[in-house]
PyMOL CGO cylinders between C-alpha atoms (Angstrom):
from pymol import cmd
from pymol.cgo import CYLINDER

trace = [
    CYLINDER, -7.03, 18.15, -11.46, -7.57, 20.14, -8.14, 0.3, 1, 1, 1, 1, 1, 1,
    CYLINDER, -7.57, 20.14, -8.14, -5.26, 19.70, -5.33, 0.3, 1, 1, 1, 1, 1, 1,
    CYLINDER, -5.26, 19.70, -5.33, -6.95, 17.27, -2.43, 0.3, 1, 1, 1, 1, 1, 1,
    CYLINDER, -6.95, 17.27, -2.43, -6.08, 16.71, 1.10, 0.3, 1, 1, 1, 1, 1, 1,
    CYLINDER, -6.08, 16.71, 1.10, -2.11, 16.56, 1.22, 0.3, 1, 1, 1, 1, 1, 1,
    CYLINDER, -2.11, 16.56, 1.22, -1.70, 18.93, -2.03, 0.3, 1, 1, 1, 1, 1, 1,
    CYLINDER, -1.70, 18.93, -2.03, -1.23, 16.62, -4.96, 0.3, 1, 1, 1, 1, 1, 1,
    CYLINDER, -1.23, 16.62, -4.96, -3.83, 16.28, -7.59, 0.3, 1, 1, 1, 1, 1, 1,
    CYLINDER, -3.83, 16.28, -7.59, -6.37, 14.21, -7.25, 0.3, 1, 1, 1, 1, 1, 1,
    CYLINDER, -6.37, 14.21, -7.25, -9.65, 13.71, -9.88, 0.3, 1, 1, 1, 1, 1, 1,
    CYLINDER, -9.65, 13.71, -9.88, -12.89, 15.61, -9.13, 0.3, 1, 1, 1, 1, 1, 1,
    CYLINDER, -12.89, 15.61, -9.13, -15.54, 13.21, -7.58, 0.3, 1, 1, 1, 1, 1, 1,
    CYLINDER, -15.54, 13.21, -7.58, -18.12, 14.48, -10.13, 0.3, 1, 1, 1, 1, 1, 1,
    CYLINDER, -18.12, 14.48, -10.13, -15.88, 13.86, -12.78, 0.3, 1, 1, 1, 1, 1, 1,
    CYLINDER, -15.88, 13.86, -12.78, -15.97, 10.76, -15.38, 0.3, 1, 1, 1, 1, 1, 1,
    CYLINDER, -15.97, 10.76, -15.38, -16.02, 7.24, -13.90, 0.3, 1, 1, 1, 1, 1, 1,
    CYLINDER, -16.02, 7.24, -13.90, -13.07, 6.50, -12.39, 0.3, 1, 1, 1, 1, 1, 1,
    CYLINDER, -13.07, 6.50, -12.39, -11.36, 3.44, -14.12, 0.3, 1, 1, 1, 1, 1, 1,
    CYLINDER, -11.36, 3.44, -14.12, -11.47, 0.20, -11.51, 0.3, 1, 1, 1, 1, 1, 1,
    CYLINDER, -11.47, 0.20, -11.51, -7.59, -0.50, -11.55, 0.3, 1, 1, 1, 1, 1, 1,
    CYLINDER, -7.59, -0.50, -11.55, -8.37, -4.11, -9.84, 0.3, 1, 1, 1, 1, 1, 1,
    CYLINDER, -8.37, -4.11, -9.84, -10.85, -5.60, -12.02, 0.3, 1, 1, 1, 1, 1, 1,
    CYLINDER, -10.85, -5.60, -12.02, -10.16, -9.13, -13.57, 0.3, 1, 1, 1, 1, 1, 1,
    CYLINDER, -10.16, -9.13, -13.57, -8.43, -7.87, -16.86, 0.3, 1, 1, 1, 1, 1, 1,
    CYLINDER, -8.43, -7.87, -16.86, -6.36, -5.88, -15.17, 0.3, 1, 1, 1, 1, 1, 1,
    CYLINDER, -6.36, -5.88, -15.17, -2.47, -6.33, -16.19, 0.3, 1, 1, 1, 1, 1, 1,
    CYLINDER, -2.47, -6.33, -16.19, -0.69, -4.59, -12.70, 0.3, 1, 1, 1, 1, 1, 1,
    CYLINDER, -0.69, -4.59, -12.70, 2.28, -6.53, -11.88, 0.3, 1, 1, 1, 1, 1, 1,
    CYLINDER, 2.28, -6.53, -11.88, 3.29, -3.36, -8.80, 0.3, 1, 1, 1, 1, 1, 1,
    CYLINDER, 3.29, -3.36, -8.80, 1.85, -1.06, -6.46, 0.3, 1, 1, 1, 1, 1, 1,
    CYLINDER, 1.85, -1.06, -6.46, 3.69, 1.67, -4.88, 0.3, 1, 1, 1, 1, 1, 1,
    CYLINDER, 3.69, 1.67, -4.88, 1.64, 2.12, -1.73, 0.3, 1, 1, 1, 1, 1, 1,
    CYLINDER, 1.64, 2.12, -1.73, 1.78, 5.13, 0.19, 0.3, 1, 1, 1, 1, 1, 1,
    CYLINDER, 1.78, 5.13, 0.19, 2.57, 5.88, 3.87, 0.3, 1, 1, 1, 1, 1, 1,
    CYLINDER, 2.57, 5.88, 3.87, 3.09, 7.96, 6.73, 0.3, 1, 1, 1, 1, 1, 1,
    CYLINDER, 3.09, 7.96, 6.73, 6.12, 5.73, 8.27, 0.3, 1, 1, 1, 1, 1, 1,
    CYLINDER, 6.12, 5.73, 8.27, 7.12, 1.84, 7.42, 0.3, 1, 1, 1, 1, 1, 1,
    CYLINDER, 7.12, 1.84, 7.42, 9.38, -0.82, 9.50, 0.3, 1, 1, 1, 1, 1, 1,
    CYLINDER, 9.38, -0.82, 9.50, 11.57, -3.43, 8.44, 0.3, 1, 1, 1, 1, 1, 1,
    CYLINDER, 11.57, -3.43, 8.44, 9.24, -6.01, 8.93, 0.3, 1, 1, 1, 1, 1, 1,
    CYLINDER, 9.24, -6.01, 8.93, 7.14, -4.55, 5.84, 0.3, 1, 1, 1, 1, 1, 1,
    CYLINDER, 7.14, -4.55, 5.84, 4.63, -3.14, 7.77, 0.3, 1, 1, 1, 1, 1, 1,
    CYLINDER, 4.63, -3.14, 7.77, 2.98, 0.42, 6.59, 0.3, 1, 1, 1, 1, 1, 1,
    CYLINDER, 2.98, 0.42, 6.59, 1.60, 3.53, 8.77, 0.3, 1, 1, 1, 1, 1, 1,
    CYLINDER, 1.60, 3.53, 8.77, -1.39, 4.85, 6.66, 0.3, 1, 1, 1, 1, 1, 1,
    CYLINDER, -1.39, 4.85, 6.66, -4.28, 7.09, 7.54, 0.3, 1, 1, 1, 1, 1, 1,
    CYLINDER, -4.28, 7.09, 7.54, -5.70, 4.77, 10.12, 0.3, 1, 1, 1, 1, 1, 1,
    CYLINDER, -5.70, 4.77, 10.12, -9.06, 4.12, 7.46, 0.3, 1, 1, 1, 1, 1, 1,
    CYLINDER, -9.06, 4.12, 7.46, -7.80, 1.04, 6.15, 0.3, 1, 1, 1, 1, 1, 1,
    CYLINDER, -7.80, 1.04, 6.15, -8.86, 2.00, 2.48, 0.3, 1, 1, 1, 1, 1, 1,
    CYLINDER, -8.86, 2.00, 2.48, -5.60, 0.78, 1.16, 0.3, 1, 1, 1, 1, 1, 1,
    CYLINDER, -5.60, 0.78, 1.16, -5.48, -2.52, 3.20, 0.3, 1, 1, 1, 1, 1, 1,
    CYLINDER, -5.48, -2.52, 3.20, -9.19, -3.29, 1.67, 0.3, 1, 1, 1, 1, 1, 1,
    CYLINDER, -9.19, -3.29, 1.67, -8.41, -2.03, -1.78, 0.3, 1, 1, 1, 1, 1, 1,
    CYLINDER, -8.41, -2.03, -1.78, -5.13, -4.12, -1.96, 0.3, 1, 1, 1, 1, 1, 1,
    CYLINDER, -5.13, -4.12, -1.96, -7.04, -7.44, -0.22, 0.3, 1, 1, 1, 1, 1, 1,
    CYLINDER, -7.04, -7.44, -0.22, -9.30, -7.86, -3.41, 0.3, 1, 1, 1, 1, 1, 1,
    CYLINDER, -9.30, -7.86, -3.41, -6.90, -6.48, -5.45, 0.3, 1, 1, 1, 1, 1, 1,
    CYLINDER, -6.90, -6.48, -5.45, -4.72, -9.97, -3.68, 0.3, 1, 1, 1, 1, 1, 1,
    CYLINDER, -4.72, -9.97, -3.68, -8.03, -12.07, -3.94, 0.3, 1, 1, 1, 1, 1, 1,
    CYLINDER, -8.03, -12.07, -3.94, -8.51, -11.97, 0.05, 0.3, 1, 1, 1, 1, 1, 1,
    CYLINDER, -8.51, -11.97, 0.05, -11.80, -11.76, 1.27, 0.3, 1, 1, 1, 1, 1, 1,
    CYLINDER, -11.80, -11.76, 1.27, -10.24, -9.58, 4.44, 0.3, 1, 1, 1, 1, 1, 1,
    CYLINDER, -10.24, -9.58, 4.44, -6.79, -8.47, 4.31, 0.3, 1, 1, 1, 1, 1, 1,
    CYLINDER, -6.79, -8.47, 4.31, -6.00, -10.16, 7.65, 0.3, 1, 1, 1, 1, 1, 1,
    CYLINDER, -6.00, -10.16, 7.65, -2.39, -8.58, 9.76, 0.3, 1, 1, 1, 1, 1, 1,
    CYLINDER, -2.39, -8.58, 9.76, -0.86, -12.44, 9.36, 0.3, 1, 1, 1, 1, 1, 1,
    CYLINDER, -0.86, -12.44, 9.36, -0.64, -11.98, 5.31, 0.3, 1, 1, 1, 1, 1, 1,
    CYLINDER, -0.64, -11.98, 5.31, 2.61, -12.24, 4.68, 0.3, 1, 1, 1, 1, 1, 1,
    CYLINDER, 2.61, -12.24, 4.68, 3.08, -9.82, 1.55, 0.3, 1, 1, 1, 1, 1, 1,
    CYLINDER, 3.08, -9.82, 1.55, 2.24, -10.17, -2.18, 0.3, 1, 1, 1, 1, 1, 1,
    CYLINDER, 2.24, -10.17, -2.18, 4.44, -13.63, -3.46, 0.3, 1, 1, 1, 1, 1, 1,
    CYLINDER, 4.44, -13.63, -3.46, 2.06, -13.98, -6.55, 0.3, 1, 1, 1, 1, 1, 1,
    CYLINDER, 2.06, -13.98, -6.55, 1.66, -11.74, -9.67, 0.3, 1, 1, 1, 1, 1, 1,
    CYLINDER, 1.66, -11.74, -9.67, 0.40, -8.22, -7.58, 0.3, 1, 1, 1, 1, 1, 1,
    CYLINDER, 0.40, -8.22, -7.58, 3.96, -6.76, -6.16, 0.3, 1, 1, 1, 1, 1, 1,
    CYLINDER, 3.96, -6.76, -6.16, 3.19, -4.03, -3.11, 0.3, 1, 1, 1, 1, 1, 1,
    CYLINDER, 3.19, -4.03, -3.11, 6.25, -1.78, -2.12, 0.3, 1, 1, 1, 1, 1, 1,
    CYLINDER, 6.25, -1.78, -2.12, 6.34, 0.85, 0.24, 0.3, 1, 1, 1, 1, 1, 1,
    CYLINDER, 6.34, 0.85, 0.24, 8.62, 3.88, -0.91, 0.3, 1, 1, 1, 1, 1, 1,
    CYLINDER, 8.62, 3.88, -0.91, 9.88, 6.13, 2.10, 0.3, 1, 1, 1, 1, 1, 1,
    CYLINDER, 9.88, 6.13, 2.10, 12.37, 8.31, 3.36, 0.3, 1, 1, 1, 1, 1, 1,
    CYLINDER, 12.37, 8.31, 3.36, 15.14, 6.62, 6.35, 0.3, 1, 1, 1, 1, 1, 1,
    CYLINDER, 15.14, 6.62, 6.35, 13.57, 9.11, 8.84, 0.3, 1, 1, 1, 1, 1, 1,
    CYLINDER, 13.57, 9.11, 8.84, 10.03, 7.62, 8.41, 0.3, 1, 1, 1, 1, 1, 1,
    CYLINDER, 10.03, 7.62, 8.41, 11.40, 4.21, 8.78, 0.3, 1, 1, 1, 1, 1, 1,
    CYLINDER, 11.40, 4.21, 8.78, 10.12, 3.51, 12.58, 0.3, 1, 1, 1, 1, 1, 1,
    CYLINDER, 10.12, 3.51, 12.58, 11.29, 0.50, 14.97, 0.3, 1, 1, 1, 1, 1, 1,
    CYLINDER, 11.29, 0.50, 14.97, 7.35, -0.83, 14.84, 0.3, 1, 1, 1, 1, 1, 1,
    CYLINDER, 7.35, -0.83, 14.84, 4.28, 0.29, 13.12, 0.3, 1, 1, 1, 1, 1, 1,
    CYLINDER, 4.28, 0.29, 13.12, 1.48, -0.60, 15.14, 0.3, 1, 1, 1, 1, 1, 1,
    CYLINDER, 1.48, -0.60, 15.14, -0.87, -3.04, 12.91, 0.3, 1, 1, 1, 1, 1, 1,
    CYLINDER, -0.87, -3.04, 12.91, -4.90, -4.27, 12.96, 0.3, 1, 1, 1, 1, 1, 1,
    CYLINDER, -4.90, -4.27, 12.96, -6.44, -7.18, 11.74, 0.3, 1, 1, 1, 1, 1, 1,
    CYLINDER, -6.44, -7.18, 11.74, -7.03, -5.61, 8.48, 0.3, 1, 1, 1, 1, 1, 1,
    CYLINDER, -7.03, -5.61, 8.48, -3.65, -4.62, 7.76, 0.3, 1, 1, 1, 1, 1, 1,
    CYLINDER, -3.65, -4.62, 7.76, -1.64, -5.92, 4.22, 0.3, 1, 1, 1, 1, 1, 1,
    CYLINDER, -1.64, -5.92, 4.22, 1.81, -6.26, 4.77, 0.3, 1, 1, 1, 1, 1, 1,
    CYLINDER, 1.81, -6.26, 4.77, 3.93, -5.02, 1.60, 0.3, 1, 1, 1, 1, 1, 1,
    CYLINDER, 3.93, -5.02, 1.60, 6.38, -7.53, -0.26, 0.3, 1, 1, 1, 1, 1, 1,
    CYLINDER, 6.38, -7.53, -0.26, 9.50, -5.07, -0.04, 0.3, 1, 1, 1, 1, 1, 1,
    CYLINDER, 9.50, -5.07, -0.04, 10.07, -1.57, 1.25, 0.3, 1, 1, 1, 1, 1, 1,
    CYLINDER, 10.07, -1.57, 1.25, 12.59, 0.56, -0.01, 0.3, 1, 1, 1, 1, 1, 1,
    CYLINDER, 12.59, 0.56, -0.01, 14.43, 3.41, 1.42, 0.3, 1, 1, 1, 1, 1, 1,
    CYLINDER, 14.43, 3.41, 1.42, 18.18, 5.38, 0.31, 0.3, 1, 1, 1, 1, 1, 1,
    CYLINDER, 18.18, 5.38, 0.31, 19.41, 2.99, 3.40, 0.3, 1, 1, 1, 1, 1, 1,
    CYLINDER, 19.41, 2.99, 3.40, 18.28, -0.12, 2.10, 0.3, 1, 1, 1, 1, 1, 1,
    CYLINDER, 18.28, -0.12, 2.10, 15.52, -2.64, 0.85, 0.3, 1, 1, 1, 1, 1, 1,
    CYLINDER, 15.52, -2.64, 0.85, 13.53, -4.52, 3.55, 0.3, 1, 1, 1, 1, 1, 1,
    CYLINDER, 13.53, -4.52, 3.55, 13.19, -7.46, 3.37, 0.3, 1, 1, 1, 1, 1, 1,
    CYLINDER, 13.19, -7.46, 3.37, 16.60, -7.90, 2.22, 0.3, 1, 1, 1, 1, 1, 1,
    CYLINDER, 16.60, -7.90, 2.22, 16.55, -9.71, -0.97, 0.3, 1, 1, 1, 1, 1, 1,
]
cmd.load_cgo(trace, "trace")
């Protein structure tokens, strides 16, 4: 695959049909969501688009992925994987915005389980 935006490879638009990872049969139990920073209260920095917070809402069964969801407790498991120096005091959040169920950094796991 060619290299996209940030360098990694990513499948050609005009390729085949891209498999739909949320449908109903799906079996995912985790998603390792991406982002630019995270803070301890499981918030995540992303591109400022929202396509992950609307992708992981159905993915959750919301209708809108609204900033008082409190993280995946059911069968779909979000965590944010980051680096301590992108772990920021507060990520600023919209209405849109999915909280993930644990972040995880070499200085810890937040929340705290």
């Amino acid at each position: 695959w060619p290299a996209g935006r940030w360098g990694t490879p990513e499948p050609p638009k005009d390729g085949p049909p891209r498999l739909e990872a949320l449908d109903e049969e799906s079996n995912m139990d985790l998603v390792i969501v991406p982002g630019l920073a995270f803070d301890r209260e499981r918030r995540r920095l992303g591109q400022g688009a929202g396509f992950y917070d609307r992708w992981l809402a159905r993915g959750l069964g919301l209708r809108d992925a609204p900033a008082s969801f409190s993280g995946s407790e059911g069968p779909l498991h979000l965590v944010g994987v980051t680096l301590d120096e992108l772990m920021i005091d507060e990520v600023p959040t919209d209405d849109y915005d999915v909280l993930v169920s644990r972040v995880v950094c070499p200085g810890g796991v937040f929340p705290q389980a």
